[in-house]
N, C-alpha and C positions, 0 to 999 in steps of 0.2 A: 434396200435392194432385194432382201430374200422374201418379204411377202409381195412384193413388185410380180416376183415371177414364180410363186408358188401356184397361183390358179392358173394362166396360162399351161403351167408342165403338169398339174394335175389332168387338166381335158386332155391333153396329147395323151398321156398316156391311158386315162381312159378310153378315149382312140383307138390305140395301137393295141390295146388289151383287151377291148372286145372283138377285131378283128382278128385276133390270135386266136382266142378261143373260140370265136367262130370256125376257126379253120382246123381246127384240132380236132373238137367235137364229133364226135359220130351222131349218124341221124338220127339214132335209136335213142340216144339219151340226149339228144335236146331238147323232146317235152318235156323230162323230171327235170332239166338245169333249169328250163323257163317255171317250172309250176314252185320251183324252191326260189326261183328269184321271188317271183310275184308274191311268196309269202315275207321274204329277206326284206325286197325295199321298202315297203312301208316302218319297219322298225330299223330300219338307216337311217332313215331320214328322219324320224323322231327322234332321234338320236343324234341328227347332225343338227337340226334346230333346237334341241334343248343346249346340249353344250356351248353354240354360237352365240344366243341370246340369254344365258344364265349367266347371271353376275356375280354368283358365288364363287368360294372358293370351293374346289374340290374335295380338300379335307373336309370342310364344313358340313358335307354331305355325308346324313346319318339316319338311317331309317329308323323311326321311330311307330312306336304301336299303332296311334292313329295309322300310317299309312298302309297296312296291315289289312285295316277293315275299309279305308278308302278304295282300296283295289279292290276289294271280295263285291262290297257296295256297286261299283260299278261295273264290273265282270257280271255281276246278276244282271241286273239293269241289262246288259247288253243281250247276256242270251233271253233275259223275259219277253224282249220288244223287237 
């Protein structure tokens, strides 16, 4: 019954929570809220699909030196191209 109606009260209240803060907001600072979302959601959402679809356990999860130079690897790569 409780994940029945956990996504259901999640949208609502996503909902009711950006029409709050829409309404709160001043005009002046709803570019910076927008240009920090558009940086936010993308690493939410990497972050909601890694956790959804990883079968690990979370203790399990241990950074190890490869992943170290895996990141620097691709962080290059990203700004070279």
């Amino acid at each position: 019954m409780k994940s029945a109606l956990s996504l259901p009260l999640a949208m609502l209240l996503g909902i009711l929570s950006y029409f709050v803060a829409d309404g709160i907001l001043p005009v002046v600072a709803k570019p910076y809220v927008l240009q920090f979302v558009a940086w936010l959601q993308p690493i939410l959402i990497g972050v909601m699909l890694f956790v959804a679809f990883c079968k690990m356990e979370f203790s399990a999860m241990r950074f190890c030196a490869w992943h170290f130079w895996a990141m620097l690897i691709q962080m290059a790569s990203a700004v070279a191209f």
